[in-house]
KENU-996092 format. One record per residue (C-alpha): chain; x, z, y. Coordinates in Angstrom, 1 decimal. Layout:
N
['A' [X Z Y]] ...
END
This chain:
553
['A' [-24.9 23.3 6.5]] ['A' [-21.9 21.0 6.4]] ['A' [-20.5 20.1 2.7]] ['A' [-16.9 20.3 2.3]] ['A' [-14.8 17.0 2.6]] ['A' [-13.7 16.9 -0.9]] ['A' [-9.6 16.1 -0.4]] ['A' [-7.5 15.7 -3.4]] ['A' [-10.5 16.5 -5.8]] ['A' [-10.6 13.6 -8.2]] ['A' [-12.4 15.4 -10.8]] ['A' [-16.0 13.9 -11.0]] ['A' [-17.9 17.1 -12.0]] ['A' [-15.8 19.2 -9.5]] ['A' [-16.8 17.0 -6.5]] ['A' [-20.5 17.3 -7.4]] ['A' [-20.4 21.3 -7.0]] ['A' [-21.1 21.6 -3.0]] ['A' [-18.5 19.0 -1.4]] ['A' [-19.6 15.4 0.5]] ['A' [-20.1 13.0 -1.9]] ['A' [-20.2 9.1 -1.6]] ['A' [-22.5 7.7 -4.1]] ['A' [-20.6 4.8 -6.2]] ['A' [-22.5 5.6 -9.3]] ['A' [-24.0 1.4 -9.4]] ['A' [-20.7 0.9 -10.9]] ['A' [-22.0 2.1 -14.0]] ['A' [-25.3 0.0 -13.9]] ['A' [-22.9 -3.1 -13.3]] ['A' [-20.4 -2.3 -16.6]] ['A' [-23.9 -1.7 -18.6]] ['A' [-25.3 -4.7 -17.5]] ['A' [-22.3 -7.2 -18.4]] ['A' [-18.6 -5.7 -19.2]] ['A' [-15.2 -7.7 -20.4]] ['A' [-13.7 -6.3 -23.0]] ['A' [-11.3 -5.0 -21.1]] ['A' [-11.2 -4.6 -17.0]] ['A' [-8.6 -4.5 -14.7]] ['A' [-9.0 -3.1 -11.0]] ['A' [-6.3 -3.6 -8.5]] ['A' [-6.5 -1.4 -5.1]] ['A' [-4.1 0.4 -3.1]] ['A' [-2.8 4.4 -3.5]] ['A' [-5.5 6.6 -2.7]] ['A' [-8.8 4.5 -2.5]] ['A' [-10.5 6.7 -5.3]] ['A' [-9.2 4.9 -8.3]] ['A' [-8.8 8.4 -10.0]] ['A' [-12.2 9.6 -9.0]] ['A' [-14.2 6.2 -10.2]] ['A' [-12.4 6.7 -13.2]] ['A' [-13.6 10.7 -13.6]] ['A' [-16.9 9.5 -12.9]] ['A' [-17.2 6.9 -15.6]] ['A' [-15.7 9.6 -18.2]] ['A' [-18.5 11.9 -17.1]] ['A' [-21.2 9.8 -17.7]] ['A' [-20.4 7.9 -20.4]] ['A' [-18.6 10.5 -22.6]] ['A' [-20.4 12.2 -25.1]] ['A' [-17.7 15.1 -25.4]] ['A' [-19.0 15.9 -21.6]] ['A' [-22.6 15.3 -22.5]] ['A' [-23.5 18.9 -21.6]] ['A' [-21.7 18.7 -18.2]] ['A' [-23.1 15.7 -17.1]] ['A' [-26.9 16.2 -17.5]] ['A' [-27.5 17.0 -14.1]] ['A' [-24.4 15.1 -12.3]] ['A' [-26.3 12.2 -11.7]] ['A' [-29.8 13.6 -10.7]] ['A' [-31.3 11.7 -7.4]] ['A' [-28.1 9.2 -7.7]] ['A' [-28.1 5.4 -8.0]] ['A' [-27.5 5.5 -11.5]] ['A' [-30.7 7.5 -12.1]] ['A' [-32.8 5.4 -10.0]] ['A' [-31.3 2.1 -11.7]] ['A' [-33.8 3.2 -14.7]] ['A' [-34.2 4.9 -18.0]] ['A' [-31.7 1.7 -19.8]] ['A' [-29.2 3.2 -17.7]] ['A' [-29.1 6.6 -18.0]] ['A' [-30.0 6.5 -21.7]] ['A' [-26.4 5.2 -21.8]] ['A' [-24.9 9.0 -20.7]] ['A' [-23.2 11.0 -23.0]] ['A' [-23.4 8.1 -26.0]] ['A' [-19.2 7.6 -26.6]] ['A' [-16.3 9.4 -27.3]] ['A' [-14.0 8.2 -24.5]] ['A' [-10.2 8.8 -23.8]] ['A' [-8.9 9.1 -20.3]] ['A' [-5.6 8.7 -19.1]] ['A' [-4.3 8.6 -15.8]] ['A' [-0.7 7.9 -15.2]] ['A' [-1.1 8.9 -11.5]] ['A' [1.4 11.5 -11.6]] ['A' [4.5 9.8 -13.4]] ['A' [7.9 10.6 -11.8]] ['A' [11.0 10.2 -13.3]] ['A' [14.3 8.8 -11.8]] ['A' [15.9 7.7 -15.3]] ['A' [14.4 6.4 -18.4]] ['A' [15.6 9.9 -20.6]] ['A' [13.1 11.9 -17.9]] ['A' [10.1 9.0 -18.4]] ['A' [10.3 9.3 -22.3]] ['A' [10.0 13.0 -21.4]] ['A' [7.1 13.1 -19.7]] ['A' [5.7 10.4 -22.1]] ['A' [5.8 12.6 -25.0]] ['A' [4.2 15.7 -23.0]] ['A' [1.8 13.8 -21.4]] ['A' [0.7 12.2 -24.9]] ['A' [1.1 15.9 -26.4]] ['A' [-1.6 17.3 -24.3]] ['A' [-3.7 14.8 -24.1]] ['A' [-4.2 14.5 -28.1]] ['A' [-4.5 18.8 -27.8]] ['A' [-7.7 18.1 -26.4]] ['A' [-9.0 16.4 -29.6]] ['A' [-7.9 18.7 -32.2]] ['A' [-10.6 19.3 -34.0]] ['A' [-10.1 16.0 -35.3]] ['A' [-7.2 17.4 -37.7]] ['A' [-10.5 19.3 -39.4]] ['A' [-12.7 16.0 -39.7]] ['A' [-13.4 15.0 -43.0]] ['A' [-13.7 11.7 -42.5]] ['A' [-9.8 11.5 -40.7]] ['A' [-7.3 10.9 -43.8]] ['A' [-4.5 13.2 -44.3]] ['A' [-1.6 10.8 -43.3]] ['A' [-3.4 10.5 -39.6]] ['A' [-4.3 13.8 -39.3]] ['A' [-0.5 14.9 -39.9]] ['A' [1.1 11.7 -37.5]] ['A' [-1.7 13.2 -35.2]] ['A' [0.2 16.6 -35.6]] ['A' [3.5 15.3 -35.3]] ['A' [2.9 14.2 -31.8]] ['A' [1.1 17.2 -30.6]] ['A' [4.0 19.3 -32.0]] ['A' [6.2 16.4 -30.0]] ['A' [8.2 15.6 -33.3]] ['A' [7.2 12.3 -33.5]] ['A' [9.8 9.9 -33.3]] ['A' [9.6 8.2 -29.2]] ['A' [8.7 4.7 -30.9]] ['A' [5.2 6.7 -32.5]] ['A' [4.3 7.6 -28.9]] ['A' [4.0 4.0 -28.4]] ['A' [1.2 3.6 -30.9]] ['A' [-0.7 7.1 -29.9]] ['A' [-3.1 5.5 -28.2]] ['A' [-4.6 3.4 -30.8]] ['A' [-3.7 6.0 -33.4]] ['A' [-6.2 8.5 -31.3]] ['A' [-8.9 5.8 -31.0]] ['A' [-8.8 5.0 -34.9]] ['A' [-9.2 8.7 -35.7]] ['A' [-11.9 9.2 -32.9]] ['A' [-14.2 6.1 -34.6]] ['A' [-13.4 7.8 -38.3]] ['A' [-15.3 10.8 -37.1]] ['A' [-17.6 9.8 -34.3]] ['A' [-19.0 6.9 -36.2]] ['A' [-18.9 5.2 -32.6]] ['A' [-16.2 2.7 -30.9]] ['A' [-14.4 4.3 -28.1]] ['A' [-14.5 3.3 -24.4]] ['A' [-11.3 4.2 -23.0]] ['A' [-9.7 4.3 -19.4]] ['A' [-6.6 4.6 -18.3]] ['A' [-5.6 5.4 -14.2]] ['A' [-2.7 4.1 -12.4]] ['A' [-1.7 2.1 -15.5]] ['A' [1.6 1.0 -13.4]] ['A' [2.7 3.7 -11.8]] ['A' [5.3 4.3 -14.1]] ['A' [6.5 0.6 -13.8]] ['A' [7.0 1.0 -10.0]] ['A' [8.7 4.5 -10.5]] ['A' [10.7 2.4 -12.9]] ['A' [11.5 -0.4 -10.4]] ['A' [12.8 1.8 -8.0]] ['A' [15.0 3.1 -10.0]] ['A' [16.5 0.9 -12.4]] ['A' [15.4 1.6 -15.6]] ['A' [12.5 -1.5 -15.5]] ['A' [12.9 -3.6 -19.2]] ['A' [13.0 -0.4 -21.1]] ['A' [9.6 0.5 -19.3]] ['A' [7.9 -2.6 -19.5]] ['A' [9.2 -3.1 -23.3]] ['A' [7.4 0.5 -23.3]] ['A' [4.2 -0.5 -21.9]] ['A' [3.7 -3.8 -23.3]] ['A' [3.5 -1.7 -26.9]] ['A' [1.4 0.9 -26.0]] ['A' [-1.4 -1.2 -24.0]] ['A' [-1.0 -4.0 -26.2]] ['A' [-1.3 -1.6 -29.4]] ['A' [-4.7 -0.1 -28.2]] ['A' [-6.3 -3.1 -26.0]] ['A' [-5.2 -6.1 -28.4]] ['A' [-8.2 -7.3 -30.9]] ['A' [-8.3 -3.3 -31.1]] ['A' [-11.8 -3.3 -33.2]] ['A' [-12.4 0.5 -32.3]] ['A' [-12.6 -0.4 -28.8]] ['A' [-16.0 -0.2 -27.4]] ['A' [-14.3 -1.5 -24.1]] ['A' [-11.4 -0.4 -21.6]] ['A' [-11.5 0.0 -17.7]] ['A' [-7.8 -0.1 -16.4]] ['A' [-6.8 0.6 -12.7]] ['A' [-3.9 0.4 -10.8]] ['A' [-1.6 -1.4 -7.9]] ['A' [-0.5 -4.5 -9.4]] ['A' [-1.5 -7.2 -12.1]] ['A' [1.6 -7.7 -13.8]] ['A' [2.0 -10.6 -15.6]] ['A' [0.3 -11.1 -18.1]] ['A' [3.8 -12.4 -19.6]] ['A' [5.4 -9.4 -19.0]] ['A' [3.2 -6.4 -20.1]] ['A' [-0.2 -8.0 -21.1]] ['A' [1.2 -10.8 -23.9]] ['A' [-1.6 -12.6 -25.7]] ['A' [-4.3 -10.2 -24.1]] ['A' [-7.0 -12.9 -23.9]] ['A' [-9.4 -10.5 -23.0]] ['A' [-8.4 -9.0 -19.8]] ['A' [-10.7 -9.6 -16.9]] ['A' [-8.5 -8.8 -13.4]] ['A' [-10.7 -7.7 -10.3]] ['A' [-7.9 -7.8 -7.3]] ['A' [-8.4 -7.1 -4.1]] ['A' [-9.0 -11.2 -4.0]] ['A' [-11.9 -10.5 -6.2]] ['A' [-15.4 -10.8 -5.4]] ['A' [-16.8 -8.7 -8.5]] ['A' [-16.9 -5.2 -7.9]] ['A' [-15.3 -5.4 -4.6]] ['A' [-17.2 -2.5 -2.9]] ['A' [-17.0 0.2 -5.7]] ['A' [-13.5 1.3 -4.4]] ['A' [-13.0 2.6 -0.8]] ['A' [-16.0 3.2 2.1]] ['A' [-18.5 0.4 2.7]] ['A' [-19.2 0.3 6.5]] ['A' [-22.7 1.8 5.9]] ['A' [-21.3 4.3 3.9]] ['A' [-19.0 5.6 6.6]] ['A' [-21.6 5.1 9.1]] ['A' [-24.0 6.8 7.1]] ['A' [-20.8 9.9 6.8]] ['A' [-20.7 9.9 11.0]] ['A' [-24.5 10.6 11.1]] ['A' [-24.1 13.5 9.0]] ['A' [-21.5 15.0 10.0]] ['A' [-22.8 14.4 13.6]] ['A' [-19.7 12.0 14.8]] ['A' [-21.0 9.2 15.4]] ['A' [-19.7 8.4 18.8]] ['A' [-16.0 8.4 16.9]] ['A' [-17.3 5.6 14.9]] ['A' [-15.5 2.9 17.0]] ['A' [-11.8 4.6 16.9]] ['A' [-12.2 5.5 13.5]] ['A' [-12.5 1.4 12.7]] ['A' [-9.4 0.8 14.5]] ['A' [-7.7 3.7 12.9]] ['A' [-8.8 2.8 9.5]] ['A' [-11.4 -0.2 8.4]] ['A' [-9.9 -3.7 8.4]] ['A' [-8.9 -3.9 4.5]] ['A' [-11.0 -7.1 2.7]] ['A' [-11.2 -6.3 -1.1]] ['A' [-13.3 -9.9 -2.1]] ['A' [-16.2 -9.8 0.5]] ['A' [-16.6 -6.4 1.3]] ['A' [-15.0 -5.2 4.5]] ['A' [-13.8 -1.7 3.3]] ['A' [-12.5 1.3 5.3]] ['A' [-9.2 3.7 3.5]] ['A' [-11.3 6.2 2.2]] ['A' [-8.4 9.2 2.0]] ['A' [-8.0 8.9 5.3]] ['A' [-11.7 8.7 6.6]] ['A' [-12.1 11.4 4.6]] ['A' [-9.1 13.3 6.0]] ['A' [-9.9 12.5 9.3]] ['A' [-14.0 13.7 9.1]] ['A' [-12.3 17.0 8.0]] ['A' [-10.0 17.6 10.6]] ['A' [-11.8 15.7 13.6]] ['A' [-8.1 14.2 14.6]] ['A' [-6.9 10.7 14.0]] ['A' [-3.2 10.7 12.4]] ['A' [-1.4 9.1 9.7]] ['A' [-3.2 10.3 6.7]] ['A' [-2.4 7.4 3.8]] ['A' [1.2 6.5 5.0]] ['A' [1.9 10.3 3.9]] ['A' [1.1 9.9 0.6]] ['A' [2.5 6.4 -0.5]] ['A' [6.3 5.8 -0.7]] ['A' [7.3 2.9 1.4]] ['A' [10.3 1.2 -0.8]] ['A' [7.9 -2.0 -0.5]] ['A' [8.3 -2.2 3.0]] ['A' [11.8 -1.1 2.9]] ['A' [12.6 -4.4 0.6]] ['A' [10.8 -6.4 3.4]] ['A' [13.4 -5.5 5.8]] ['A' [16.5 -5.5 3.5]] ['A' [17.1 -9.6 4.1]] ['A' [15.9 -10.0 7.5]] ['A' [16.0 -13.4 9.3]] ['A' [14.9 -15.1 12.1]] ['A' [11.7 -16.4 10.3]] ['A' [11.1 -12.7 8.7]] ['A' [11.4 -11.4 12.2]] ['A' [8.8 -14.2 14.1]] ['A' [6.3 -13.0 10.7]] ['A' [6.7 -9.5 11.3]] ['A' [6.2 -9.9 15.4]] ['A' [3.4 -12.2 15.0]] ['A' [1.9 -8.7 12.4]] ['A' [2.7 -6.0 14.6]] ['A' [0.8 -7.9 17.7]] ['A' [-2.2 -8.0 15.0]] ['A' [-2.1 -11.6 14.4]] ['A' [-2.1 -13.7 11.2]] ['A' [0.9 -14.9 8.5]] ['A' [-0.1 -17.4 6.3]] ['A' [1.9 -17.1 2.3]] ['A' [1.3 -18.3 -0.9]] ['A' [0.2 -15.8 -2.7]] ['A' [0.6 -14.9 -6.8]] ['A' [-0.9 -12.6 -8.4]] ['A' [0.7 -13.0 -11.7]] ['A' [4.0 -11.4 -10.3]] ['A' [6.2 -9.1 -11.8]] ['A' [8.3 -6.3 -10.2]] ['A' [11.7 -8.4 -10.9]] ['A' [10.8 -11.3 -8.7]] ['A' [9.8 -9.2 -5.3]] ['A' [13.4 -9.5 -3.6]] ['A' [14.0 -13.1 -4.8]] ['A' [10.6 -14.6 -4.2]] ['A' [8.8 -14.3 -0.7]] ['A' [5.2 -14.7 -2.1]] ['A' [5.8 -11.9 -4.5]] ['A' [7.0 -9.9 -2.2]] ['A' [3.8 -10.4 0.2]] ['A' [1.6 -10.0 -2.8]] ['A' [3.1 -6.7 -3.4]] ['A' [2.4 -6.2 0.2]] ['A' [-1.0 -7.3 -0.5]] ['A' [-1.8 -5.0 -3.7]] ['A' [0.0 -1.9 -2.2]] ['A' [-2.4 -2.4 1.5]] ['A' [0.5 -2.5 3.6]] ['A' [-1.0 -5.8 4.2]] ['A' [-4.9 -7.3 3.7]] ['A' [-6.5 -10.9 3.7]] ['A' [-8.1 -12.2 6.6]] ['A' [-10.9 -13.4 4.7]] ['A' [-12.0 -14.7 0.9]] ['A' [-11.5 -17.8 1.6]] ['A' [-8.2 -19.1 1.2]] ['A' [-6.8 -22.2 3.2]] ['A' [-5.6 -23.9 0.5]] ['A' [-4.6 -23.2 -3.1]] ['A' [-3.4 -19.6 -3.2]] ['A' [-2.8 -19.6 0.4]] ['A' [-3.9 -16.8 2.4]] ['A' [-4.0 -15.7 5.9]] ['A' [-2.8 -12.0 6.1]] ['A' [-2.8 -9.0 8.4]] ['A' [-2.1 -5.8 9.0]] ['A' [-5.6 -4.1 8.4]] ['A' [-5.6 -1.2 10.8]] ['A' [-3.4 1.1 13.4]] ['A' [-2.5 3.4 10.7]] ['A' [-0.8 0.4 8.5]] ['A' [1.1 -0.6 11.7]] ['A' [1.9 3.0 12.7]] ['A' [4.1 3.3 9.4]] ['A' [5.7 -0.2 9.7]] ['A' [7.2 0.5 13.5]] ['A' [8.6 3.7 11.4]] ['A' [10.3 2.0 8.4]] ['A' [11.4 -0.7 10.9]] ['A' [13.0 1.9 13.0]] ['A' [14.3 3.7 10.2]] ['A' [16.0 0.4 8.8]] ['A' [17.6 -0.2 12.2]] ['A' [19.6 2.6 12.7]] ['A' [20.6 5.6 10.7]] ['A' [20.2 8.9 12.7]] ['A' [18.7 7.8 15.4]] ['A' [15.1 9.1 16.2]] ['A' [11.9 7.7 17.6]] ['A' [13.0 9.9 21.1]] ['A' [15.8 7.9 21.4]] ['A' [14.2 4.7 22.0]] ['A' [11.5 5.7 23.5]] ['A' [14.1 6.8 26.8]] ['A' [15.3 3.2 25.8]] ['A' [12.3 1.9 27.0]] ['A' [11.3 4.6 29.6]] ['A' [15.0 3.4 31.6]] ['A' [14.3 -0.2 31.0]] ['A' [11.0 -0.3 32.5]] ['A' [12.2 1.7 35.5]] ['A' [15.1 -0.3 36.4]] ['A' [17.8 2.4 35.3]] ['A' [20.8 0.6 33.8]] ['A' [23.2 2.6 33.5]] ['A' [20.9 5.3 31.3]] ['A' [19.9 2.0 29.4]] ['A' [23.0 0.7 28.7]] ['A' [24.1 4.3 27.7]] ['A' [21.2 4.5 25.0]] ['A' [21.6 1.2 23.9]] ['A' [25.1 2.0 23.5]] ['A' [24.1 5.1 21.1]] ['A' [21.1 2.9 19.1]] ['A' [23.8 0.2 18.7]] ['A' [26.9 2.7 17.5]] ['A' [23.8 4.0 14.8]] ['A' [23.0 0.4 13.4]] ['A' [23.2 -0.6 10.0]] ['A' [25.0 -2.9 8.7]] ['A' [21.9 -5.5 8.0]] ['A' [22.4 -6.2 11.7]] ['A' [26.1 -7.7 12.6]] ['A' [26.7 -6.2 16.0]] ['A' [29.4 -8.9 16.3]] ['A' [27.1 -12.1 15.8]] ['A' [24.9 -12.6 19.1]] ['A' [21.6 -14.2 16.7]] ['A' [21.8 -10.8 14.0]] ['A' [21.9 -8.6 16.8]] ['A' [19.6 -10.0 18.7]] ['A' [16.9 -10.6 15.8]] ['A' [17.6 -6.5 15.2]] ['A' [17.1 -5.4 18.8]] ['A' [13.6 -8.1 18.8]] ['A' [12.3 -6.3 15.5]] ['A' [13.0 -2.9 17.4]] ['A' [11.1 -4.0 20.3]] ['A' [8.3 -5.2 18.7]] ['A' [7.7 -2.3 16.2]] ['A' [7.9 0.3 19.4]] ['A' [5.6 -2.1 21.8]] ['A' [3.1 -2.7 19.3]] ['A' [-0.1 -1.4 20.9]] ['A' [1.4 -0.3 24.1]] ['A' [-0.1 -3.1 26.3]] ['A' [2.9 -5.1 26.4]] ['A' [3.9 -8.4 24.4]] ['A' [7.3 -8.9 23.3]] ['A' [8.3 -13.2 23.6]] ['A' [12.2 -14.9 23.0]] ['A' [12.7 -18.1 23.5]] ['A' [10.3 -19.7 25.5]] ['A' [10.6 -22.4 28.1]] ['A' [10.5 -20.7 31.8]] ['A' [11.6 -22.6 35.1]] ['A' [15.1 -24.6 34.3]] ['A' [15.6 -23.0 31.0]] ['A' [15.0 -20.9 27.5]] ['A' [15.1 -17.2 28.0]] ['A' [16.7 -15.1 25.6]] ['A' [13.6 -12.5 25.5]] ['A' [10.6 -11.1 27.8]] ['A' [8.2 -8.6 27.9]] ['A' [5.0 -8.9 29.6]] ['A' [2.6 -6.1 30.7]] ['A' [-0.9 -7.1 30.3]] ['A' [-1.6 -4.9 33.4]] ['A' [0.0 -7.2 35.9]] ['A' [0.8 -4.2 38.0]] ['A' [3.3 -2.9 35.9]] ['A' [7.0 -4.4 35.7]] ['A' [8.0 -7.0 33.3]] ['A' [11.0 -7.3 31.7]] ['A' [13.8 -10.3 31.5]] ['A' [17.0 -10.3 29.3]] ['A' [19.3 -12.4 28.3]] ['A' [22.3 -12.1 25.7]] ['A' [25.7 -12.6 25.6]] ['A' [28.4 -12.3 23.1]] ['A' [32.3 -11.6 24.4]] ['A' [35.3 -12.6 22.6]] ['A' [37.0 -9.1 23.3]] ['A' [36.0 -5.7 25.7]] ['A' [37.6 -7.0 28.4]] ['A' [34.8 -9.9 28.9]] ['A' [32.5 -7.6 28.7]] ['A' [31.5 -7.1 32.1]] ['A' [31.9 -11.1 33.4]] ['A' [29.8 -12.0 30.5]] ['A' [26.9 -9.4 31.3]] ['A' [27.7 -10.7 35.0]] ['A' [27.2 -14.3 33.6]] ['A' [24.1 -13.6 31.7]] ['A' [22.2 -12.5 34.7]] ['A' [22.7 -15.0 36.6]] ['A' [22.0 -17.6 34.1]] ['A' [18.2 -15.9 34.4]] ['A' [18.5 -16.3 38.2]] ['A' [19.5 -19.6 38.4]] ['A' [17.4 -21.0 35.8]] ['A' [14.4 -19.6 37.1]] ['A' [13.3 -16.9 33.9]] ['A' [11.1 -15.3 36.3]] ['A' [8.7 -18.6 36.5]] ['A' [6.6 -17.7 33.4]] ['A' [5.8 -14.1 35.3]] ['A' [5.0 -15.2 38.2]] ['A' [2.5 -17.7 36.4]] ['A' [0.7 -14.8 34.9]] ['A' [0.5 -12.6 37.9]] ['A' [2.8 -10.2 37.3]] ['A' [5.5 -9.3 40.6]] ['A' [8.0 -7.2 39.5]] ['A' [10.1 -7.8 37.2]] ['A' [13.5 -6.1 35.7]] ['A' [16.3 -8.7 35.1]] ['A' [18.9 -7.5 32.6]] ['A' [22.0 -9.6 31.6]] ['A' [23.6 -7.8 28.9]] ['A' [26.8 -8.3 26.7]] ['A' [28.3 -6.8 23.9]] ['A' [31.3 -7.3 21.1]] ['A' [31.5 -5.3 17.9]] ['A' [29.7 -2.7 18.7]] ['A' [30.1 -2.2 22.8]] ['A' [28.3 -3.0 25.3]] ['A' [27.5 -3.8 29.0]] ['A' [25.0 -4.2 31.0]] ['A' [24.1 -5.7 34.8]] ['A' [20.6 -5.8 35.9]] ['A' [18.6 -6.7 39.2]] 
END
């Protein structure tokens, strides 16, 4: 009998009652065998932070040392040896996962600060009957459960709970905390940033700085930050990126692992489209596939767009706010799956992404919009990068679309394309026409080199994977065309244009006259005919403000 594909379970204990389970338990053999004091790992949305995290509270927690006796029967942990597993249920551990933060305004993030802090010390109230906790904690540790503590308190919980825990336990405390940024991003996003940070930098820094309750503390989440920013004077933090070699396959699915899933779910023969769809990322050495979507995929036997549904895409979105001819070139050179190489920095902070191109591709990095090519980088912090799969380059042809023009749908463009391969141009140039009335402003319908870098993005985020390659400006016969597309079947048409830019309406049509000829009297056609391919569409087309017209041959 098949077991269930366990989606959106991150509960450790839950996932071991009946569903398929990937065994990741050697993480705990590697923290036993040498820890830092306090670990930071960096992967994308959805790779199973949550879920390590669950794990490592099951194991290691004494409070769950009922549950876990038989969680870990027959896994790697187990068979690591007695050392190991005489570990389980041996520390009183606090989990916190800041997974679910949302707030649009700093008023509704203090909000959910206090409640999430409320019920999270309600699961520890029978320290207010310890006799070892003094009065004055037990009644600050009641003031916040009752959420009338003053917001500053909430700042120092934490370490307040991890004091109070070691006064009864007799134990230091191990302690883990999920997703520790995603309340900075939410805060990015929407503009309420320095009060978060100044937020965060107490509370982590309270209960991870020379803390001497602290057993030691697993953190997860997106992004470093600075160590500036949020982590000031944490000498002590050990950062595993996705640039890391150490512990670089205990997040996401191995290629074994997946393989060994296709056996047993008896789909092997999809193994090579479910590589294309989804392996490709690099965390260190490991090559590692997106396990929310393997797993999404293996329960509904269809390949689709599983991650990009669950991750906001703002990132991307401040890729494409400042576009320019060298963004544009990058982004083609992506979308035909080859390489950009950036200097990468891995001490960023939120505040330099739209200013600074290598935090931005960091960012791009860390979220897995983009992965490394390989460990090795070419030079000091330089890095070749690529989109890692089809799914990654499904959602940036969307957000590039979506960036292009406001109300105008995937449909549209794809008759674009259907009428410009078939020669029709008067049905082109009256969809054109429509994509070009939706434009936003990013693109300056009356400058020839905006327009055209817009309409080139377009091309290339609709093409991508279509068995065509989208090139501008390259030599041909007498000349530079403006831009091409080439069929890698050289049966199919090409495609030849060439832009021009009219001082008023009335030019229009001369200058679209104009523009084709240029491509027949300069010989555009040479390059096609060098690769094979016969027919091919010739399109002169002009345009002021935000009118067109088009000739074609």
């Amino acid at each position: 009998m098949k077991k269930a594909m366990p989606i959106g379970i991150d509960d450790f204990g839950t996932l071991r009652q009946g569903y398929y389970f990937v065994d990741k338990t050697d993480f705990m053999r590697q923290l036993i065998d040498e820890h830092s004091a306090v670990t930071l790992l960096t992967r994308p949305r959805r790779f199973g932070k949550t879920l390590t995290m669950s794990m490592l509270e099951y194991f290691f927690s004494l409070q769950r040392e009922k549950e876990s006796r038989h969680l870990f029967d027959g896994l790697a942990i187990e068979r690591a040896g007695t050392k190991y597993m005489a570990e389980r249920g041996q520390y009183p551990v606090v989990f916190v996962t800041l997974k679910d933060t949302s707030a649009l305004n700093w008023e509704s993030m203090q909000a959910y600060f206090r409640l999430y802090i409320s019920s999270l010390f309600s699961r520890y109230r029978y320290l207010e009957q310890s006799p070892t906790v003094p009065a004055e904690l037990k009644q600050q540790f009641h003031d916040i459960v009752a959420r009338k503590a003053m917001f500053s308190d909430i700042s120092y919980a934490l370490a307040l709970l991890l004091t109070m825990l070691r006064q009864h336990h007799g134990k230091k405390v191990i302690l883990l905390i999920d997703e520790y940024d995603a309340p900075i991003q939410q805060a990015w996003e929407n503009g309420f940033y320095k009060e978060c940070i100044s937020f965060m930098k107490q509370m982590l820094g309270s209960v991870l700085k020379g803390n001497e309750n602290l057993e030691f503390a697993v953190m997860t989440g997106v992004l470093r930050v600075a160590k500036e920013s949020i982590f000031s004077d944490l000498n002590n933090l050990d950062v595993c990126s996705v640039l890391s070699t150490r512990y670089d396959d205990v997040i996401g699915f191995t290629p074994a692992e997946v393989k060994k899933m296709a056996e047993d779910l008896g789909m092997e023969d999809r193994l090579p489209e479910i590589k294309k769809w989804y392996d490709g990322y690099r965390f260190g050495r490991a090559e590692i596939y997106n396990p929310w979507s393997v797993v999404n995929f293996f329960r509904n036997g269809e390949f689709g767009d599983y991650w990009v549904n669950t991750s906001a895409n703002g990132i991307l979105r401040v890729l494409l706010e400042h576009v320019d001819a060298e963004r544009i070139e990058s982004l083609q050179d992506l979308l035909a799956g080859g390489t950009i190489s950036v200097t990468l920095n891995e001490r960023v902070i939120y505040e330099d992404i739209g200013r600074d191109k290598s935090a931005l591709y960091t960012l791009l990095l860390t979220t897995g919009y983009l992965t490394a090519e390989s460990a090795s980088r070419t030079r000091r912090n330089r890095y070749a990068l690529r989109i890692p799969n089809d799914e990654i380059r499904d959602v940036y042809a969307t957000e590039i679309l979506n960036h292009l023009a406001h109300g105008i749908d995937t449909d549209t463009f794809d008759d674009l394309f259907d009428y410009l391969f078939h020669g029709d141009s008067i049905r082109f140039a009256r969809q054109l026409q429509k994509i070009l009335a939706g434009m936003v402003s990013t693109f300056d319908a009356a400058n020839k080199e905006s327009f055209y870098h817009g309409f080139m993005l377009g091309l290339a985020a609709l093409l991508q994977g279509s068995g065509y390659l989208v090139e501008s400006n390259r030599e041909s016969g007498y000349g530079r065309f403006d831009l091409a597309i080439f069929p890698k079947d050289t049966t199919k048409a090409g495609v030849i244009m060439e832009f021009k830019a009219a001082a008023n309406e009335n030019e229009l049509a001369d200058k679209a006259q104009e523009a084709l000829c240029q491509i027949e009297e300069k010989a555009y056609d040479t390059e096609f005919q060098k690769r094979g391919i016969v027919n091919v569409w010739k399109y002169g087309i002009a345009f002021c403000g935000k009118k067109i017209c088009v000739r074609a041959n």
